[in-house]
Each structure stands twice: as C-alpha cells, then as structure tokens.
Gaussian input, Z-matrix of N, CA and C with variables (Angstrom, degrees):
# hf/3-21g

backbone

0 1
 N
 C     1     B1
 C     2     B2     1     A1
 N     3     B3     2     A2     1     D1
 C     4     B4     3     A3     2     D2
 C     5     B5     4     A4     3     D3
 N     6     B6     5     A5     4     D4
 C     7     B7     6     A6     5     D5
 C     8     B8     7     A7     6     D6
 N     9     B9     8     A8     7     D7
 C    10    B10     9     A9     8     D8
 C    11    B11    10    A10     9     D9
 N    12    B12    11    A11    10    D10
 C    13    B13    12    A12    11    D11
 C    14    B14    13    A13    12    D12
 N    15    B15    14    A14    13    D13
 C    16    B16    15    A15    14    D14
 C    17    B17    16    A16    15    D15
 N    18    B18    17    A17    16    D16
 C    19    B19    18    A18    17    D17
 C    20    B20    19    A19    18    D18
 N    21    B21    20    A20    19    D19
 C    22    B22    21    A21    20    D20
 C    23    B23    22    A22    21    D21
 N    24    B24    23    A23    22    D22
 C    25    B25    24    A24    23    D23
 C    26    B26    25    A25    24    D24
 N    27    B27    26    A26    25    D25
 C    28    B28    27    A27    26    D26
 C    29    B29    28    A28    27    D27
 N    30    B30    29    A29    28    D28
 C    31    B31    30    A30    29    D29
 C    32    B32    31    A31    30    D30
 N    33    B33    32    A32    31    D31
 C    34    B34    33    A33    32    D32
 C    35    B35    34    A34    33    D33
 N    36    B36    35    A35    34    D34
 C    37    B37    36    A36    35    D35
 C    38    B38    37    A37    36    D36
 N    39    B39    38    A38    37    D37
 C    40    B40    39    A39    38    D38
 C    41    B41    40    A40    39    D39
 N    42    B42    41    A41    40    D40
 C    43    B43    42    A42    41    D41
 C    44    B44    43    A43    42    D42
 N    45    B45    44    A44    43    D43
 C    46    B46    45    A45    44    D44
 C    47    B47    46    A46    45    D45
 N    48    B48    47    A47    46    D46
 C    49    B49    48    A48    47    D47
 C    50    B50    49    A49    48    D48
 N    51    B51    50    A50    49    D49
 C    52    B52    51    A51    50    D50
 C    53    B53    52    A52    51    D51
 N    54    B54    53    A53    52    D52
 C    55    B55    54    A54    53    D53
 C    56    B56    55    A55    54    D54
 N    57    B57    56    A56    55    D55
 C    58    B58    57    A57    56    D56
 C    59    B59    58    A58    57    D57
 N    60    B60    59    A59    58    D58
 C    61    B61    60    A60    59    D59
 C    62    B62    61    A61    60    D60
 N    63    B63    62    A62    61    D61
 C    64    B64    63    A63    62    D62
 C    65    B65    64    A64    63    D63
 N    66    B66    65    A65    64    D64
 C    67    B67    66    A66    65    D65
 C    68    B68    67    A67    66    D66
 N    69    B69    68    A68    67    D67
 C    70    B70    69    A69    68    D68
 C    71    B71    70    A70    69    D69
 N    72    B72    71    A71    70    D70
 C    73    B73    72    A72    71    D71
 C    74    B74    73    A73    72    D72
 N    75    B75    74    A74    73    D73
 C    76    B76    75    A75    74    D74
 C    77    B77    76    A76    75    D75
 N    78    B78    77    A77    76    D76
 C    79    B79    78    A78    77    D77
 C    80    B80    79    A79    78    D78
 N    81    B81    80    A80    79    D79
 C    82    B82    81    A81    80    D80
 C    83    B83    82    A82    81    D81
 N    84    B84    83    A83    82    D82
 C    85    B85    84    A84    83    D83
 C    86    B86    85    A85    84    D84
 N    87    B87    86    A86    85    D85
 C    88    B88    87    A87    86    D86
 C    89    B89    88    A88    87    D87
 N    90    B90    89    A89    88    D88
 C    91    B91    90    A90    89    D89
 C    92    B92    91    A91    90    D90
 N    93    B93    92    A92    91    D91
 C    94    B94    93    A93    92    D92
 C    95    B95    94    A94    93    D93
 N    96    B96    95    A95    94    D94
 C    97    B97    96    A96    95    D95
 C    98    B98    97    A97    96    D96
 N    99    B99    98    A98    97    D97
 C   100   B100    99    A99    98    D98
 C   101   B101   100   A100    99    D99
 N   102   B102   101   A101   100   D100
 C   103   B103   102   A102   101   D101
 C   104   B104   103   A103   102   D102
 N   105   B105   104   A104   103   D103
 C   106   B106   105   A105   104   D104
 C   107   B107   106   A106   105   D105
 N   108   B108   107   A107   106   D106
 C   109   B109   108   A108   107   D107
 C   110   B110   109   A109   108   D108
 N   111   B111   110   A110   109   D109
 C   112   B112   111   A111   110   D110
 C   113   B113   112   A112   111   D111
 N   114   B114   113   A113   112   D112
 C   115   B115   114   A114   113   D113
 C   116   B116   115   A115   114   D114
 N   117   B117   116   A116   115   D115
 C   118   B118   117   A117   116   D116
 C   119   B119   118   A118   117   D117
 N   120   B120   119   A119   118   D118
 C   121   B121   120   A120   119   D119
 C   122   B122   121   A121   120   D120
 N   123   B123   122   A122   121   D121
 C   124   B124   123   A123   122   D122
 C   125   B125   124   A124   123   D123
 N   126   B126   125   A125   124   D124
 C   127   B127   126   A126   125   D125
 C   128   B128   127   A127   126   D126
 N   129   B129   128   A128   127   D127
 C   130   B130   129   A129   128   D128
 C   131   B131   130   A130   129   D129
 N   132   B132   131   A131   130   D130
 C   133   B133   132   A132   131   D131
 C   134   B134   133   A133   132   D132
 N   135   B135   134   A134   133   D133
 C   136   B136   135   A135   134   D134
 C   137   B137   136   A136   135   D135
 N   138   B138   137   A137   136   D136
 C   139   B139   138   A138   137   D137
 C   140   B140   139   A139   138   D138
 N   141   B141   140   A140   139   D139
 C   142   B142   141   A141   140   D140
 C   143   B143   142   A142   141   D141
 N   144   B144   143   A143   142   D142
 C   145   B145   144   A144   143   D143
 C   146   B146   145   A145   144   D144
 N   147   B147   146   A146   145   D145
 C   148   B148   147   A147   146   D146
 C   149   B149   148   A148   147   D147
 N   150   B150   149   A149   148   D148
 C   151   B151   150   A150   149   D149
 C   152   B152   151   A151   150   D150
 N   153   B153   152   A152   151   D151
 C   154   B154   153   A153   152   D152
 C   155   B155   154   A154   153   D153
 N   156   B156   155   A155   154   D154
 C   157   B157   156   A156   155   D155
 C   158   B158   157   A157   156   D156
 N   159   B159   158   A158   157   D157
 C   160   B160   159   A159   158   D158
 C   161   B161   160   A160   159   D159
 N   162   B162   161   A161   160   D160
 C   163   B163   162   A162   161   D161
 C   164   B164   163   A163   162   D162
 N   165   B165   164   A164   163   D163
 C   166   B166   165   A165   164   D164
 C   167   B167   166   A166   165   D165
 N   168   B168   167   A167   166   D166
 C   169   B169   168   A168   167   D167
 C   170   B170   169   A169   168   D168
 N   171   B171   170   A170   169   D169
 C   172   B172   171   A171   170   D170
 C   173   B173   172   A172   171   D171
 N   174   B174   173   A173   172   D172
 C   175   B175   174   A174   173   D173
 C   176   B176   175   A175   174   D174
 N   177   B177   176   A176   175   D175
 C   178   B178   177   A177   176   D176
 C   179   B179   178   A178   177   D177
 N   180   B180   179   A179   178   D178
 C   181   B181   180   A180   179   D179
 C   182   B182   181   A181   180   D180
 N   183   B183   182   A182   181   D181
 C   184   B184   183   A183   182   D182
 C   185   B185   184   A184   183   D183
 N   186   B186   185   A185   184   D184
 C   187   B187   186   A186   185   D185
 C   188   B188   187   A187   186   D186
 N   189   B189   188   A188   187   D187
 C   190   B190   189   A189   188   D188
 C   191   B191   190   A190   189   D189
 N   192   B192   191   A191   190   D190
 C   193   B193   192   A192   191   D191
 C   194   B194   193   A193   192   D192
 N   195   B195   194   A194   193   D193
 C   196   B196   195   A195   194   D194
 C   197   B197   196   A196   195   D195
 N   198   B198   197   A197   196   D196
 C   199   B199   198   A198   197   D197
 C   200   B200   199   A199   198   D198
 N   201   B201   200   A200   199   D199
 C   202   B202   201   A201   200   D200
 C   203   B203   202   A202   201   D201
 N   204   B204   203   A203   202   D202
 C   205   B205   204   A204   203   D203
 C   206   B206   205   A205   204   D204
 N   207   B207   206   A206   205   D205
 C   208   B208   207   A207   206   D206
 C   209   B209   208   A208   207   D207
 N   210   B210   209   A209   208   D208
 C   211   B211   210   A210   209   D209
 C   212   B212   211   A211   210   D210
 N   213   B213   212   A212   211   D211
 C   214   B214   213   A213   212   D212
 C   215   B215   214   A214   213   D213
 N   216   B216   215   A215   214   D214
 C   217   B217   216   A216   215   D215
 C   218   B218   217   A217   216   D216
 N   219   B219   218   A218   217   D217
 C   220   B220   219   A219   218   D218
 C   221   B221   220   A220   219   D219
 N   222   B222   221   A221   220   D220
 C   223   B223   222   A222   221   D221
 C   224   B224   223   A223   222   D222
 N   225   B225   224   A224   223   D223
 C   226   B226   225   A225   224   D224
 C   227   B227   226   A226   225   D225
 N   228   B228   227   A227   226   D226
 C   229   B229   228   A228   227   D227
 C   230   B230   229   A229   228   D228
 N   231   B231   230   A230   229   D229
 C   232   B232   231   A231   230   D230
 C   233   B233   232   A232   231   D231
 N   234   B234   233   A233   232   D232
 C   235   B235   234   A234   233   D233
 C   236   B236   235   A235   234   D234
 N   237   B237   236   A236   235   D235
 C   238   B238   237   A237   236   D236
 C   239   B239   238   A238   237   D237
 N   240   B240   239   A239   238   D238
 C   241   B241   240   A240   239   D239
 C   242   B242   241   A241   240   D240
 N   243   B243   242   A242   241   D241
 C   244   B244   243   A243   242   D242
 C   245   B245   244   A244   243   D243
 N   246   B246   245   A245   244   D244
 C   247   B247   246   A246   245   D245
 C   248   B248   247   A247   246   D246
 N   249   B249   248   A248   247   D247
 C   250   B250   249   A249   248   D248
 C   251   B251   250   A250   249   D249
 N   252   B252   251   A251   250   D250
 C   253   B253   252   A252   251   D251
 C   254   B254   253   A253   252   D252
 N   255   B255   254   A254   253   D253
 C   256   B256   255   A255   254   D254
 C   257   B257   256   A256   255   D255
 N   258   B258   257   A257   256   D256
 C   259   B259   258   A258   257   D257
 C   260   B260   259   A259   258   D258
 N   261   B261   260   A260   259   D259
 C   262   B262   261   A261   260   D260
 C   263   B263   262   A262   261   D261
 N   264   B264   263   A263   262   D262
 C   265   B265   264   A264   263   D263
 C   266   B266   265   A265   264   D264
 N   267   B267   266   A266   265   D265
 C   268   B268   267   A267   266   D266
 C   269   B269   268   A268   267   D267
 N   270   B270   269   A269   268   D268
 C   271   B271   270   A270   269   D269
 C   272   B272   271   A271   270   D270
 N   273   B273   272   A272   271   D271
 C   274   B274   273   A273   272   D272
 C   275   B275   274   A274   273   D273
 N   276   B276   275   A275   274   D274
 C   277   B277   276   A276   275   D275
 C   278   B278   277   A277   276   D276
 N   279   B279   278   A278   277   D277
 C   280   B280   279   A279   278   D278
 C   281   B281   280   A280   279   D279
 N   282   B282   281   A281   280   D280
 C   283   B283   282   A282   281   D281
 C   284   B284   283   A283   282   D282
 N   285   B285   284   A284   283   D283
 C   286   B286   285   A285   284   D284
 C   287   B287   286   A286   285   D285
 N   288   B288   287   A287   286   D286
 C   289   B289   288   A288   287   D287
 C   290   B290   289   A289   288   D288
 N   291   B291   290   A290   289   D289
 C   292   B292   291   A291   290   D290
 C   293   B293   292   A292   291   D291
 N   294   B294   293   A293   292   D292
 C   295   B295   294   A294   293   D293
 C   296   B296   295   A295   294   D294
 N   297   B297   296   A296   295   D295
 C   298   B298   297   A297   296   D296
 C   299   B299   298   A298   297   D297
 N   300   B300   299   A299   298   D298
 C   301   B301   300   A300   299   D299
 C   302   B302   301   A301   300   D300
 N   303   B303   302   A302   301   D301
 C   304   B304   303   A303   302   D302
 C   305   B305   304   A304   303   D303
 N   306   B306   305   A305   304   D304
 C   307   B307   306   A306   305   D305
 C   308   B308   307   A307   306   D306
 N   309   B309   308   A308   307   D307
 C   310   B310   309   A309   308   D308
 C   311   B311   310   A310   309   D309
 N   312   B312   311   A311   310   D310
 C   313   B313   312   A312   311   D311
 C   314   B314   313   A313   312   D312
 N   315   B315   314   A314   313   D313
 C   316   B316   315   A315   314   D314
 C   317   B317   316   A316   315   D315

   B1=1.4370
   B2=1.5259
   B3=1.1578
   B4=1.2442
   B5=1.5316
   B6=1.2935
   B7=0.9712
   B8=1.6659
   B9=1.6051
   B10=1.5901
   B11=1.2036
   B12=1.8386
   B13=1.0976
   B14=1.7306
   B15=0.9632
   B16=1.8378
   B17=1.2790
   B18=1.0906
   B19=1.9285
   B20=1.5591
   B21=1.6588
   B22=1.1380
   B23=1.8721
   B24=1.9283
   B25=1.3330
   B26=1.3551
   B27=1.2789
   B28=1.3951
   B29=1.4235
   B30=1.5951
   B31=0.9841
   B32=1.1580
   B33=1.4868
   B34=1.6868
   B35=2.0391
   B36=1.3881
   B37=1.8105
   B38=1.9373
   B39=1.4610
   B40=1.5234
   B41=1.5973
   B42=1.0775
   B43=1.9115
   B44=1.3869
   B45=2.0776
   B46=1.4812
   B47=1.7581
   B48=2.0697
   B49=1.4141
   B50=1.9140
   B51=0.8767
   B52=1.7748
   B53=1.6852
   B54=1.3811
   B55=0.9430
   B56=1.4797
   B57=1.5179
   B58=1.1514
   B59=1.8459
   B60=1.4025
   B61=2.0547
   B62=1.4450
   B63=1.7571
   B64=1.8350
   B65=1.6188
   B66=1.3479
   B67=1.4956
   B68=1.1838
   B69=1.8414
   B70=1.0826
   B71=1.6334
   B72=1.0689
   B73=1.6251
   B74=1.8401
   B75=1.2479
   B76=1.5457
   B77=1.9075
   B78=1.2726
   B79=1.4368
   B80=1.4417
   B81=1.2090
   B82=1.3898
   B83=1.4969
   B84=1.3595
   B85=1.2492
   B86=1.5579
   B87=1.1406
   B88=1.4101
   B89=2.0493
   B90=1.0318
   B91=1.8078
   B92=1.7750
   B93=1.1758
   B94=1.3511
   B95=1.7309
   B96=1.3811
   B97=1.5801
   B98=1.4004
   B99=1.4677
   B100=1.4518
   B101=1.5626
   B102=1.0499
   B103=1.7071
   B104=1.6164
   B105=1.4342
   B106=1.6246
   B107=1.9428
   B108=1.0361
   B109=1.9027
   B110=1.4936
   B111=1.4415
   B112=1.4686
   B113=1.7246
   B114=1.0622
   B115=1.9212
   B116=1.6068
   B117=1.5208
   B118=1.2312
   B119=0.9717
   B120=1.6512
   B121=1.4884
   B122=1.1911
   B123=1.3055
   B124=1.4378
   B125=1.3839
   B126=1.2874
   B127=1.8289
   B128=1.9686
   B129=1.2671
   B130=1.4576
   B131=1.7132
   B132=1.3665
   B133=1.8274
   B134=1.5771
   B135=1.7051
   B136=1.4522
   B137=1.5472
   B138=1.1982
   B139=1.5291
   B140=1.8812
   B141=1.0996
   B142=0.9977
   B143=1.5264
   B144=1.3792
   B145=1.4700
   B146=1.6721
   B147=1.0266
   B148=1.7719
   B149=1.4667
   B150=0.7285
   B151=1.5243
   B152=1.2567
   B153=0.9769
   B154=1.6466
   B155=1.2142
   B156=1.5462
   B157=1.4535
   B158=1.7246
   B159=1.1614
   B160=1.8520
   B161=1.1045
   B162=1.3235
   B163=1.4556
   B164=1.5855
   B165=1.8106
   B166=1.4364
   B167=1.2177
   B168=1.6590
   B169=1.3091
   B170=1.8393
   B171=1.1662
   B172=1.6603
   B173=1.7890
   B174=1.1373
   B175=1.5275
   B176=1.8274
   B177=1.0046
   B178=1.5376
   B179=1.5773
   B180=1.1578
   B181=1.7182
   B182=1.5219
   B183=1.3113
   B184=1.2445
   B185=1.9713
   B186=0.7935
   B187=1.4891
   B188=1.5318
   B189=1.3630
   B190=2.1111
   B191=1.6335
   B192=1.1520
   B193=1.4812
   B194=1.8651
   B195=1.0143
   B196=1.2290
   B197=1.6932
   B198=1.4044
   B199=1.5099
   B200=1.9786
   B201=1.0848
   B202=2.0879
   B203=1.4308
   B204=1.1051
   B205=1.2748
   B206=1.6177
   B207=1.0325
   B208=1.3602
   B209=1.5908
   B210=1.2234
   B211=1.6877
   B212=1.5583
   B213=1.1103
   B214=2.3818
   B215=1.4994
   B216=1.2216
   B217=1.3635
   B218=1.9021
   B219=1.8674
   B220=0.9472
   B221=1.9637
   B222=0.8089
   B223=1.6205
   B224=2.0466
   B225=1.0211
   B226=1.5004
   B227=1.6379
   B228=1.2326
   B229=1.0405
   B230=1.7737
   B231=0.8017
   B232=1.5749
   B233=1.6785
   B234=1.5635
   B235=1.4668
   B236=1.7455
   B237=1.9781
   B238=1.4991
   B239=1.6400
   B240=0.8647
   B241=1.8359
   B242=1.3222
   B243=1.4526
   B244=1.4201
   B245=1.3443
   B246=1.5695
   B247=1.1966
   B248=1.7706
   B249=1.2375
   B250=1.7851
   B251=1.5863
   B252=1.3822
   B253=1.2966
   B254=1.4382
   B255=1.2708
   B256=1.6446
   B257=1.8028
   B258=1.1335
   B259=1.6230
   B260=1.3270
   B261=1.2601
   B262=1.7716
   B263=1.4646
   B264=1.1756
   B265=1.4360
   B266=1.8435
   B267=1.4515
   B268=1.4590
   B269=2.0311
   B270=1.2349
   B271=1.2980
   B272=2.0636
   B273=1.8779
   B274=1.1435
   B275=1.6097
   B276=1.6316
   B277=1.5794
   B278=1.6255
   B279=1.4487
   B280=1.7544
   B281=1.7365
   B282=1.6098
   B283=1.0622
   B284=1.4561
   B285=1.7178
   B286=1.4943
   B287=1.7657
   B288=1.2137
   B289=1.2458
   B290=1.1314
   B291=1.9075
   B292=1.2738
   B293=1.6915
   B294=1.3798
   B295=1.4542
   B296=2.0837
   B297=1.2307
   B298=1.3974
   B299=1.7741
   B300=1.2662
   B301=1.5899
   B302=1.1981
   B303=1.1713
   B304=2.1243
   B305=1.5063
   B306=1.2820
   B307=1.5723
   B308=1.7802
   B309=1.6555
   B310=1.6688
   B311=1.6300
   B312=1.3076
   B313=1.2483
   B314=0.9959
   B315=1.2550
   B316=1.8811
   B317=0.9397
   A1=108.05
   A2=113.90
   A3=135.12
   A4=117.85
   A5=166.02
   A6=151.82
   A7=91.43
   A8=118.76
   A9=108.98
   A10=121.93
   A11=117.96
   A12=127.86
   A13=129.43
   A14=105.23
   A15=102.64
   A16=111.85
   A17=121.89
   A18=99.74
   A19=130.89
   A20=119.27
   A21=99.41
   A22=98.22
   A23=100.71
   A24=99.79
   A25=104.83
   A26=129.08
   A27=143.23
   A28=129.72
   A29=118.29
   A30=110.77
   A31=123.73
   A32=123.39
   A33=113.07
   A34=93.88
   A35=107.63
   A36=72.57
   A37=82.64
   A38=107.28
   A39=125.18
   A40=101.73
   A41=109.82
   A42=117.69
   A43=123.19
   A44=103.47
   A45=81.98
   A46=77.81
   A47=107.23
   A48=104.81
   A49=81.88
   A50=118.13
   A51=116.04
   A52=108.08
   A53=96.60
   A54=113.03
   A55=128.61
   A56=120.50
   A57=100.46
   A58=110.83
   A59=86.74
   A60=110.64
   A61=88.66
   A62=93.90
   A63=102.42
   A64=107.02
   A65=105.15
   A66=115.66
   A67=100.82
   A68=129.12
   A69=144.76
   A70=148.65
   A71=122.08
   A72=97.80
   A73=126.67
   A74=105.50
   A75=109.71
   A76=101.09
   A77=131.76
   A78=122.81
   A79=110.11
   A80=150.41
   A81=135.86
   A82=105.94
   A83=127.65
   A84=130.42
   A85=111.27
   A86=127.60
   A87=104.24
   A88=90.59
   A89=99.39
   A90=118.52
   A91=106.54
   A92=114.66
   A93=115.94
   A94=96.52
   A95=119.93
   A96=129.82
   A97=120.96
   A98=117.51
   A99=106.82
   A100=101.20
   A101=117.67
   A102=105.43
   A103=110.75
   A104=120.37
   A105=119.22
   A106=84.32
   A107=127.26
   A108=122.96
   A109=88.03
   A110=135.14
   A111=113.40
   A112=116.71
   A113=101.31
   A114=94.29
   A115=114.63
   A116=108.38
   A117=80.71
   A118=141.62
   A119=117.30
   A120=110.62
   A121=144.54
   A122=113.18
   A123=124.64
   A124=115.84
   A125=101.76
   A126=125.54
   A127=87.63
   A128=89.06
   A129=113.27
   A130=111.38
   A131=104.67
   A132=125.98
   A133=83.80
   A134=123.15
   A135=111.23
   A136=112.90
   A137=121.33
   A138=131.23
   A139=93.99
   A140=146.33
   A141=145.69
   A142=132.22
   A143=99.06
   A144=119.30
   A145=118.05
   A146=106.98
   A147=109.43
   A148=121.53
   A149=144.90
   A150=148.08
   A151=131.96
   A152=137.30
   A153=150.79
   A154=90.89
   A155=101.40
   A156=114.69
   A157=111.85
   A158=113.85
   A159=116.10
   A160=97.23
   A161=122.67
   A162=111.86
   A163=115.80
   A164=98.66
   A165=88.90
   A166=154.06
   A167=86.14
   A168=108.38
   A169=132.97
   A170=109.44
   A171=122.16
   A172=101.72
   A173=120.20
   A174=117.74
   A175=113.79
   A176=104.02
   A177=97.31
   A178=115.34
   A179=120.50
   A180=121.96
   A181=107.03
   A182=123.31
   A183=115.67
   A184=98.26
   A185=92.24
   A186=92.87
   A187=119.28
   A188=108.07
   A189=136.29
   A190=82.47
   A191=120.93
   A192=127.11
   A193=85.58
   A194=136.04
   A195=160.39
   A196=85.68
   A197=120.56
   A198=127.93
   A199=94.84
   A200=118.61
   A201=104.66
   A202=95.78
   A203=159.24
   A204=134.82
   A205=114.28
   A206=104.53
   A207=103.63
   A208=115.27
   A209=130.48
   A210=111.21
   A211=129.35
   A212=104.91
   A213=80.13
   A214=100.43
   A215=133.38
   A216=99.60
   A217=83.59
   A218=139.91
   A219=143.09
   A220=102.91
   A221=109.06
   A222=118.88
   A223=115.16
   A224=116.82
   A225=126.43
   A226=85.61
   A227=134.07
   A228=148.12
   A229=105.05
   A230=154.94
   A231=145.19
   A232=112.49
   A233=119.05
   A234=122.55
   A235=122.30
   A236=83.28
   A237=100.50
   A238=113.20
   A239=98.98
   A240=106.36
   A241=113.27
   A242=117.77
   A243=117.47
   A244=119.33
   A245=113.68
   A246=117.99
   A247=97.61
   A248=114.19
   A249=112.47
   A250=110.06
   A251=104.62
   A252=114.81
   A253=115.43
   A254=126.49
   A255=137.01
   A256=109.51
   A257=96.91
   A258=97.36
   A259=113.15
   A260=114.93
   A261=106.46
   A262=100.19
   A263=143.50
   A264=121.56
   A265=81.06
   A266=137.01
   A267=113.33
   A268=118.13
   A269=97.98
   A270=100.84
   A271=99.84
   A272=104.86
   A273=108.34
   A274=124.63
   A275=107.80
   A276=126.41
   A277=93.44
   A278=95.86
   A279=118.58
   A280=79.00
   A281=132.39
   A282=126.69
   A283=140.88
   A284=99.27
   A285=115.11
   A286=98.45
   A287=133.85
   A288=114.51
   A289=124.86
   A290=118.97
   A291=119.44
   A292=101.75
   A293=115.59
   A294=123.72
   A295=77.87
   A296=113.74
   A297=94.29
   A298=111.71
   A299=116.94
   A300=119.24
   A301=128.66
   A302=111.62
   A303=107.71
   A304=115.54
   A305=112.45
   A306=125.06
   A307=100.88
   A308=103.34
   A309=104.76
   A310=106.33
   A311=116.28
   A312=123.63
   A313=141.22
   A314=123.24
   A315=130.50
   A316=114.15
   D1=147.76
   D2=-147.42
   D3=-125.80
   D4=51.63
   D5=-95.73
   D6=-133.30
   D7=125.88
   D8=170.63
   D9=-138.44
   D10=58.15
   D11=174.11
   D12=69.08
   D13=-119.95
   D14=159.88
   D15=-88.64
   D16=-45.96
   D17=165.45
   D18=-57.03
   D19=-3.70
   D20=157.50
   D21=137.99
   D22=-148.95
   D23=163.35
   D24=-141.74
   D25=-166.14
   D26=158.98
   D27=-156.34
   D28=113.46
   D29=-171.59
   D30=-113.11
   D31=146.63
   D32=-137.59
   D33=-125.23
   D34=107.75
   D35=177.14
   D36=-120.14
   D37=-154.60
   D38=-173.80
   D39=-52.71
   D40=-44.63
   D41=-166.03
   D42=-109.60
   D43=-15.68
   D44=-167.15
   D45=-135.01
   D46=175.24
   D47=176.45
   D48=-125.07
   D49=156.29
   D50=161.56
   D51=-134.00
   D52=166.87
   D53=175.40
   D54=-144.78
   D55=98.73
   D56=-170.48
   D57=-131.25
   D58=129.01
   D59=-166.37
   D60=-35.72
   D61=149.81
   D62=146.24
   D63=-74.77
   D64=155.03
   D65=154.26
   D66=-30.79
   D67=165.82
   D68=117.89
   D69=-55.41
   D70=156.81
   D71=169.80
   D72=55.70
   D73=12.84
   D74=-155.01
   D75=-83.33
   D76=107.76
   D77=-166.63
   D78=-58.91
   D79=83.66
   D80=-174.14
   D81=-58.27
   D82=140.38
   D83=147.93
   D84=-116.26
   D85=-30.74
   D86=-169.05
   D87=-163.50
   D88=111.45
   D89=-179.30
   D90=-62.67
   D91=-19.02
   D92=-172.27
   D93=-38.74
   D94=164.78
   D95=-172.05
   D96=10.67
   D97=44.00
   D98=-177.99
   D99=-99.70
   D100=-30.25
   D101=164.08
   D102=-59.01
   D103=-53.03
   D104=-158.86
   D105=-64.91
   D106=-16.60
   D107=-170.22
   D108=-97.02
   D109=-43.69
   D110=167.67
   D111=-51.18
   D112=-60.30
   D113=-175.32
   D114=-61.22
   D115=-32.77
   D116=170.06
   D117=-111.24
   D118=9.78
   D119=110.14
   D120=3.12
   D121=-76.40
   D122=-172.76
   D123=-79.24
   D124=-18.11
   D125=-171.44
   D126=-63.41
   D127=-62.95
   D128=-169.42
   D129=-32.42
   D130=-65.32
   D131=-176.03
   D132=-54.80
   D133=-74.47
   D134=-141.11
   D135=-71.93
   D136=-20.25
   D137=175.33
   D138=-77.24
   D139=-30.90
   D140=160.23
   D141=-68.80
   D142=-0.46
   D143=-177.49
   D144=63.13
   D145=35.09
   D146=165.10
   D147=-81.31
   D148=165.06
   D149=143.63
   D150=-26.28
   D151=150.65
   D152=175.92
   D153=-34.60
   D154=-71.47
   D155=-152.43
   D156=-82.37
   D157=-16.90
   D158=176.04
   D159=-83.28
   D160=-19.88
   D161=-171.34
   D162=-77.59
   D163=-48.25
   D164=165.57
   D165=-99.52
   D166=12.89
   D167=144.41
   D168=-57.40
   D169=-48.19
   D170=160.88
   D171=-53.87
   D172=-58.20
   D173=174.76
   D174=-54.84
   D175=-40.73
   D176=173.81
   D177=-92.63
   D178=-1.82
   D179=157.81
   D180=-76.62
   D181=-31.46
   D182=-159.57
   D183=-99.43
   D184=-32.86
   D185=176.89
   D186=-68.06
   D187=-26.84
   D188=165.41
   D189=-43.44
   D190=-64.33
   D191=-134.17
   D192=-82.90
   D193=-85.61
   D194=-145.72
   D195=-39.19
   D196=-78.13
   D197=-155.70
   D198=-75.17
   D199=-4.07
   D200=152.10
   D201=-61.67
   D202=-59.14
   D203=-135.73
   D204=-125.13
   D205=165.69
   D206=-174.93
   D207=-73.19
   D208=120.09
   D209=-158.89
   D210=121.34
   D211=121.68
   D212=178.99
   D213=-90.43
   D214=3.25
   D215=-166.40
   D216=-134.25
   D217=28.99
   D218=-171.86
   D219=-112.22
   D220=21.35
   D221=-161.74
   D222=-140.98
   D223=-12.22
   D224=-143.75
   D225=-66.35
   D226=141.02
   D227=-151.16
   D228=-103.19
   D229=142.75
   D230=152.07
   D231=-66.99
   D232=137.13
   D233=-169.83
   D234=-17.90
   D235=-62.36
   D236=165.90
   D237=-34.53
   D238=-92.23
   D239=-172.63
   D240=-32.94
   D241=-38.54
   D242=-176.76
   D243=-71.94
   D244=-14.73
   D245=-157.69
   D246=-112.19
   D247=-47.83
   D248=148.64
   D249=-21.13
   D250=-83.22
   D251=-170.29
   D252=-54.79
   D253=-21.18
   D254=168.55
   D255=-66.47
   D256=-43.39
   D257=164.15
   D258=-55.41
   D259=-78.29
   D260=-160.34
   D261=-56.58
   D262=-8.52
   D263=-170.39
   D264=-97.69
   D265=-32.79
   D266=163.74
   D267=-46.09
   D268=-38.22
   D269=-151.70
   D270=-75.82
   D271=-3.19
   D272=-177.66
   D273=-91.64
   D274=-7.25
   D275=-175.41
   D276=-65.80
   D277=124.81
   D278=-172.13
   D279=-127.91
   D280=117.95
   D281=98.46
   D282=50.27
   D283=-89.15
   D284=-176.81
   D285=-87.95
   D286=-56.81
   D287=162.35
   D288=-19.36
   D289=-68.08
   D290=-147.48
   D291=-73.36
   D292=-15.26
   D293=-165.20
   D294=-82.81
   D295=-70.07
   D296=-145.45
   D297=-65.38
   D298=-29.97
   D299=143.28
   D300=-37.13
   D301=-50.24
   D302=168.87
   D303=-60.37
   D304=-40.65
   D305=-157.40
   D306=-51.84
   D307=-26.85
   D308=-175.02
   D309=-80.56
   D310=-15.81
   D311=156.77
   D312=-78.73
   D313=16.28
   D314=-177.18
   D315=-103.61

C-alpha cells in the first residue's frame, strides 16, 4: 500500500494495482495521525472482511476526518459519518486517473 497524499492511495498486491482518490475539498488543518487514521482505517474494513478497495476507502474516510482538526484523536468521526463519507470518496474512482496513477507502478 501506497499512500499519496491528496491524490489518494494505491494498493499493489501479486494480481491486482488499485486506486483509490483522496476525498475532495477536505480543509486540512493539521496532518498529525492521518496516516496511523488511514491504516486503521483500512485495518478496520480488511479485518472486517471488505475489499481491498472498501477498505481503503474506510481508511481514507477516516483519515478526511482526523487532519480537519487540530489533533489525531480531536476529530474521530461516528460509524455513520465515516461510512457517508466512505461513499463519496467511492463515488470519486475515475478510471482515467487510476490508469494514469498506476502507470508509475508497472
């Protein structure tokens, strides 16, 4: 796994490459624990049996939330919200992105 800021992540295993967008629009104030809120995030989906990609999707909703506020642990979202906000970053997977983002991965 691959993590690349506001463009997103990529996760690389034997068979598959993914790609999944950052949020949009997200106000950063302060980056402190937004990776340790991506993994465990993602920790979260794959121990829960989701997908590659729902999973880091849940890791990149939760990490949205964490770096708004000043603090890693002043932001933590309730399921609901996390799981709202896990949608629109589904509803943001473009295709032509994820192709020209992978291509540095081949």
């Amino acid at each position: 796994m691959i993590t690349l800021g506001s463009k997103g992540s990529v996760i690389l295993t034997n068979k598959n490459k993914l790609f999944v967008s950052a949020l949009e629009k997200v106000n950063v104030v302060d980056t402190t624990g937004g990776g340790d809120a991506f993994i465990a995030g993602f920790l979260y989906g794959y121990l829960n049996n989701q997908s590659l990609r729902d999973s880091a999707e849940i890791g990149t909703a939760l990490s949205s939330f964490i770096i708004e506020k000043v603090g890693c642990l002043t932001n933590i979202p309730s399921k609901y919200d996390l799981l709202v906000r896990k949608e629109k970053i589904g509803e943001l997977y473009n295709n032509d992105t994820a192709n020209i983002i992978l291509r540095a991965y081949q």
